[in-house]
PALOVO-950342 format. One record per residue (C-alpha): x, y, z; chain; residue in one letter. Coordinates in nm, 3 decimals, padded with zeros to 5 digits, m for minus. Last residue first. Layout:
> px, py, pz, ch, aa
> X, Y, Z, A, A .
...
# end
This chain:
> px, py, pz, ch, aa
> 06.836, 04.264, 13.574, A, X .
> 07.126, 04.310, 13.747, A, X .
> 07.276, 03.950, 13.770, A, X .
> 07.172, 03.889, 13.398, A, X .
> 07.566, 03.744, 13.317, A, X .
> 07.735, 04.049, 13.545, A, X .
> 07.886, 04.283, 13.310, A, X .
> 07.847, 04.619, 13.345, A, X .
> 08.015, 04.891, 13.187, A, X .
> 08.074, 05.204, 13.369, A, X .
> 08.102, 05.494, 13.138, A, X .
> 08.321, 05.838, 13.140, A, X .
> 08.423, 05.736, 12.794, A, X .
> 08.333, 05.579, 12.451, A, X .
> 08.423, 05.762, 12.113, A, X .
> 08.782, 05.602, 12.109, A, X .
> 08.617, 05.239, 12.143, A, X .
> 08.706, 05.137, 11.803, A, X .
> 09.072, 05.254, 11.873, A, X .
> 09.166, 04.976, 12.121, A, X .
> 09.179, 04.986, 12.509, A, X .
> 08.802, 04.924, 12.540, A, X .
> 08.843, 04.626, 12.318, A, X .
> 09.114, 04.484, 12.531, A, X .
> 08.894, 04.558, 12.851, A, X .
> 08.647, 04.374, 12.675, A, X .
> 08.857, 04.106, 12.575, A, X .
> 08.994, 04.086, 12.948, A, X .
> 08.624, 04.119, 13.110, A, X .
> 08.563, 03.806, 12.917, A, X .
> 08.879, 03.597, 12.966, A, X .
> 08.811, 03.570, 13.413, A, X .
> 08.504, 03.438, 13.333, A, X .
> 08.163, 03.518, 13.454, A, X .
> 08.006, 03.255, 13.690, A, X .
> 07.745, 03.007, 13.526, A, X .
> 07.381, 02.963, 13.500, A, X .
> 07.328, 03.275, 13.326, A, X .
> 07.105, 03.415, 13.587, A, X .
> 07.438, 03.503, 13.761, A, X .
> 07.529, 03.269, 14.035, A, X .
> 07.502, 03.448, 14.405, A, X .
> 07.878, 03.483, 14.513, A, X .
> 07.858, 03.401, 14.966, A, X .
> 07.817, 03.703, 15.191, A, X .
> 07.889, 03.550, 15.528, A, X .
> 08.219, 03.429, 15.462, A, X .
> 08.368, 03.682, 15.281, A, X .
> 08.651, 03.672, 15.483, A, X .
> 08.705, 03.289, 15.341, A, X .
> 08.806, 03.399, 15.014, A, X .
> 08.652, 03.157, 14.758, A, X .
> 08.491, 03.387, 14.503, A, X .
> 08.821, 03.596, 14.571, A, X .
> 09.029, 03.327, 14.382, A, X .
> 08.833, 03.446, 14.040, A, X .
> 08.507, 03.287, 13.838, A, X .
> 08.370, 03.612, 13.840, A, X .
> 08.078, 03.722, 14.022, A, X .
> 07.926, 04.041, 13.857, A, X .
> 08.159, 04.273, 13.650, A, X .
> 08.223, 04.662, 13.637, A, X .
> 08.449, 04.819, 13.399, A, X .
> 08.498, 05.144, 13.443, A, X .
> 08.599, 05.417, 13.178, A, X .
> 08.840, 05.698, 13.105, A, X .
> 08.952, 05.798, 12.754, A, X .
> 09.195, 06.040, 12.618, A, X .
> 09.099, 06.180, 12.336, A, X .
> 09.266, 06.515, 12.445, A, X .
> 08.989, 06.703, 12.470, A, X .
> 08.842, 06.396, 12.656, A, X .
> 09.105, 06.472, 12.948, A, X .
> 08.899, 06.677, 13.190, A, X .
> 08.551, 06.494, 13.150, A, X .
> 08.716, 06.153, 13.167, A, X .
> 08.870, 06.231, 13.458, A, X .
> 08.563, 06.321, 13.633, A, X .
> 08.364, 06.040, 13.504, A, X .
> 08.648, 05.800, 13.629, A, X .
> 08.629, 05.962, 13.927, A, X .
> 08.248, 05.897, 13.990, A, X .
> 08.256, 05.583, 13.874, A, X .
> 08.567, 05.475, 14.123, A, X .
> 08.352, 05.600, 14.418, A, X .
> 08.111, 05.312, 14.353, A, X .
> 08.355, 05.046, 14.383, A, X .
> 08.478, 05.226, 14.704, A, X .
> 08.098, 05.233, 14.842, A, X .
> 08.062, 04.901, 14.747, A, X .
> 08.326, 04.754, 14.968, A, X .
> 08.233, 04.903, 15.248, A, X .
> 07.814, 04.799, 15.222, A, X .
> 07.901, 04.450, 15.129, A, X .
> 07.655, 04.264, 15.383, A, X .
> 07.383, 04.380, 15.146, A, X .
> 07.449, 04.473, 14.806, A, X .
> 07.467, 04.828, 14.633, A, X .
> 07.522, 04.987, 14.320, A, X .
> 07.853, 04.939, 14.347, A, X .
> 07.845, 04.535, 14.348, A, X .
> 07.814, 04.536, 14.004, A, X .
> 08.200, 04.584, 14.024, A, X .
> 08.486, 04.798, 13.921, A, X .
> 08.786, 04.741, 13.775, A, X .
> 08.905, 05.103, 13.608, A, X .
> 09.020, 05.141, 13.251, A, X .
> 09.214, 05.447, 13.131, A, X .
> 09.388, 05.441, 12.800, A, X .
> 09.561, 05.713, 12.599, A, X .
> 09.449, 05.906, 12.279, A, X .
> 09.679, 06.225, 12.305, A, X .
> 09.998, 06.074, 12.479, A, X .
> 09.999, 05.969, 12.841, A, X .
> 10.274, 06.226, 13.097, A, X .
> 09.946, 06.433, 13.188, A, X .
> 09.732, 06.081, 13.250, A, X .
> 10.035, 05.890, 13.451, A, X .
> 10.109, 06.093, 13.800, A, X .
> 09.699, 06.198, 13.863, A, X .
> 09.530, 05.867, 13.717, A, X .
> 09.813, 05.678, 13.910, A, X .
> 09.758, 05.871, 14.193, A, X .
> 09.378, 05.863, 14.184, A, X .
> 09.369, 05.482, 14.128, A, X .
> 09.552, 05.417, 14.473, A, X .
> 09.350, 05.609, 14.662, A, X .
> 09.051, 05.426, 14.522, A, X .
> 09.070, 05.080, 14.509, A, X .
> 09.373, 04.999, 14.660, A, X .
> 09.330, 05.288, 14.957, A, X .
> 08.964, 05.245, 14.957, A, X .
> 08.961, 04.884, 15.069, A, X .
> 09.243, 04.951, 15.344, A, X .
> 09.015, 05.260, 15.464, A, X .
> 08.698, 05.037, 15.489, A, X .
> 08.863, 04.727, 15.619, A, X .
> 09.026, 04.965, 15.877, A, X .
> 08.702, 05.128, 15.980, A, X .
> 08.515, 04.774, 16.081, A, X .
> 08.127, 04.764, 16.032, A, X .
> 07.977, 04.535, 16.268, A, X .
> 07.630, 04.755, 16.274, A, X .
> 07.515, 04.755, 15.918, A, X .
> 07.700, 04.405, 15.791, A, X .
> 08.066, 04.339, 15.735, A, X .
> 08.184, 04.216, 15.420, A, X .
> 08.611, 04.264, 15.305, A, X .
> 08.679, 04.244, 14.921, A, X .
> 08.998, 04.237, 14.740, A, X .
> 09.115, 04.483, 14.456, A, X .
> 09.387, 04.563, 14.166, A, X .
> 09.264, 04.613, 13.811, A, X .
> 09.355, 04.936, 13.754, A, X .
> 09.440, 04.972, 13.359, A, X .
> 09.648, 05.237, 13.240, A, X .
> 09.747, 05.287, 12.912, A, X .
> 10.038, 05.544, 12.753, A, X .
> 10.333, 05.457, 12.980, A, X .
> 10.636, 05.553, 12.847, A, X .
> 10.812, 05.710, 13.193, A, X .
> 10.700, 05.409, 13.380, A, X .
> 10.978, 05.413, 13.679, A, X .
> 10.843, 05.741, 13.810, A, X .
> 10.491, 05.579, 13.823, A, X .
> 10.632, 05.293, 14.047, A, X .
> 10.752, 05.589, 14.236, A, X .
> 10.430, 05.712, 14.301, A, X .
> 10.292, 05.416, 14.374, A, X .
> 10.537, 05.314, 14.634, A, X .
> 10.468, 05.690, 14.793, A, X .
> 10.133, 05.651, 14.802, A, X .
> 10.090, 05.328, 15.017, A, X .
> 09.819, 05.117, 14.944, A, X .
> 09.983, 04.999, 14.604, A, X .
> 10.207, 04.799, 14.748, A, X .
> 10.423, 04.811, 14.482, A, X .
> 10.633, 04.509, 14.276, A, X .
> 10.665, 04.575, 13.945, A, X .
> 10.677, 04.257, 13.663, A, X .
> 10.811, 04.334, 13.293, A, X .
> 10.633, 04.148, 13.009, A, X .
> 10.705, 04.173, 12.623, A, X .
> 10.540, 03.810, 12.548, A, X .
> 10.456, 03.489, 12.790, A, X .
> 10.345, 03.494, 13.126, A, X .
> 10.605, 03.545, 13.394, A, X .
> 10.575, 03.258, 13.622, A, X .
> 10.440, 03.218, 13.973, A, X .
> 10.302, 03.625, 13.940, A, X .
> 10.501, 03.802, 14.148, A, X .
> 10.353, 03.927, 14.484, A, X .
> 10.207, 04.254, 14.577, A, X .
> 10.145, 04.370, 14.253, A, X .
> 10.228, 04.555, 13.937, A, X .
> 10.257, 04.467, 13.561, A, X .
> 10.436, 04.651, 13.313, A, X .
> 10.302, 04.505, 12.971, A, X .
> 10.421, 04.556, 12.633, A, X .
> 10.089, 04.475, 12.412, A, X .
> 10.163, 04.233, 12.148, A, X .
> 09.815, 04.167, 12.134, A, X .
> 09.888, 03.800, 12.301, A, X .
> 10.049, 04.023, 12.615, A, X .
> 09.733, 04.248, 12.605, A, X .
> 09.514, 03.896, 12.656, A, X .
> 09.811, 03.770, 12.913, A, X .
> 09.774, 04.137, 13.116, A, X .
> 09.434, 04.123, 13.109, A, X .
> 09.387, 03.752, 13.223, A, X .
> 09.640, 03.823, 13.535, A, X .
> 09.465, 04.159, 13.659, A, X .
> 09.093, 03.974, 13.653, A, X .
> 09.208, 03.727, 13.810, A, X .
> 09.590, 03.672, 13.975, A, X .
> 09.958, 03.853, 13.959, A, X .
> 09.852, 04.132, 13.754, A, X .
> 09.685, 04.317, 14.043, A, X .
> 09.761, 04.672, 13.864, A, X .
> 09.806, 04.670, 13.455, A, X .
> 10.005, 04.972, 13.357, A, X .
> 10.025, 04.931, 12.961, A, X .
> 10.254, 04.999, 12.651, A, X .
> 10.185, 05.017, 12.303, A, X .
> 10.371, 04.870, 12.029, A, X .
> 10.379, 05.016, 11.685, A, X .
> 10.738, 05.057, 11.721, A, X .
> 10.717, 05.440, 11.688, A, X .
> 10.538, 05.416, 11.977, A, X .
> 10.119, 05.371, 11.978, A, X .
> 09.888, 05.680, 12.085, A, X .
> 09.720, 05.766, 11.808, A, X .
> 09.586, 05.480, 11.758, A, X .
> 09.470, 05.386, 11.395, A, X .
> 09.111, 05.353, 11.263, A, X .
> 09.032, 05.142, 10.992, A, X .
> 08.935, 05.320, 10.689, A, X .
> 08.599, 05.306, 10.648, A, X .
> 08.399, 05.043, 10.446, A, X .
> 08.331, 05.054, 10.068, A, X .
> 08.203, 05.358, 09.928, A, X .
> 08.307, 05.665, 09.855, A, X .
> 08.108, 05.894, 09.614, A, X .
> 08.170, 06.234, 09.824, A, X .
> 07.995, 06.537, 09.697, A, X .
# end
């Protein structure tokens, strides 16, 4: 019989290089949600690849290297992939939002939606996860949003469809401890809370008083990524300050 006592060993990742140093994918790093991961992983001593349209206006601060892919076009993405042979974490933080009510639906904010969302989280999933070591990284932005909100019926279905992969995934690659999970927030405190095509659908304040910051998803997300949260995947997290109570 075992007399140990005392706490347990902390755990170690299985996945860091020989340097200690892990590296990350981080989509839409330029702004939000993207730019407060990547500085929190950044701060970790995370290296960081991150992708987007546009560069952020100055490299933050630590082992960063910017990408530039438009990640609604496959073959862009799939190259960008190419280019990240080391890559053991991805995190998909790339999105906008487009609201049209029942009846003024438009098919090409629908389809350019779900290609960033989406399309574009399948073939990183698909070109990264087989290349990640044992104990890799998934983490999917989500939202609240994808369990349904009116005047947002487009953009929550791609929000939703994201659980559904990530469950997939994370089914598949468990045996190899890799882990797959969203990470869904309410109104954050982000540039999209004051995009003018979401003009008719206006960010409702949580019943916290306050929008959710930009810093919070990124420590969860960080915690997600680390190896106290190698028992939890296929899950869809939900912060939203009381919104969905």
């Amino acid at each position: 019989m075992s007399t140990q006592t005392g706490p347990a060993p902390r755990p170690r990742d299985r996945h860091c290089a020989q340097d200690g140093r892990r590296h990350a994918l981080v989509t839409g790093c330029a702004s939000g949600i993207g730019a407060a991961i990547t500085a929190r992983l950044l701060t970790g001593g995370w290296r960081v690849t991150g992708v987007d349209l546009r560069a952020p206006r100055q490299d933050p601060p630590g082992d960063f290297r910017y990408a530039q892919a438009d990640l609604a076009a496959t073959d862009e993405v799939l190259r960008l992939c190419a280019n990240c042979p080391d890559v053991d974490t991805l995190v998909h933080a790339a999105g906008f939002m487009r609201v049209n009510p029942v009846g003024a639906f438009r098919p090409e904010d629908g389809e350019a939606m779900w290609r960033v969302h989406v399309q574009a989280a399948e073939t990183l999933i698909d070109a990264l996860a087989a290349r990640m070591p044992d104990g890799g990284r998934i983490v999917l932005i989500g939202s609240r949003t994808a369990a349904g909100a009116a005047g947002r019926g487009q953009y929550a279905a791609t929000k939703a469809a994201l659980l559904g992969l990530a469950r997939s995934c994370a089914a598949e690659l468990a045996p190899r401890g890799v882990t797959v999970n969203v990470v869904a927030p309410g109104a954050t405190d982000t540039p999209m809370l004051a995009d003018p095509t979401r003009g008719g659908s206006p960010p409702r304040l949580p019943p916290i008083g306050r929008f959710i910051r930009t810093d919070e998803i990124a420590e969860l997300v960080a915690y997600l990524l680390g190896p106290y949260a190698a028992a939890i995947t296929g899950q869809q997290i939900v912060v939203c300050g009381g919104g969905s109570l």
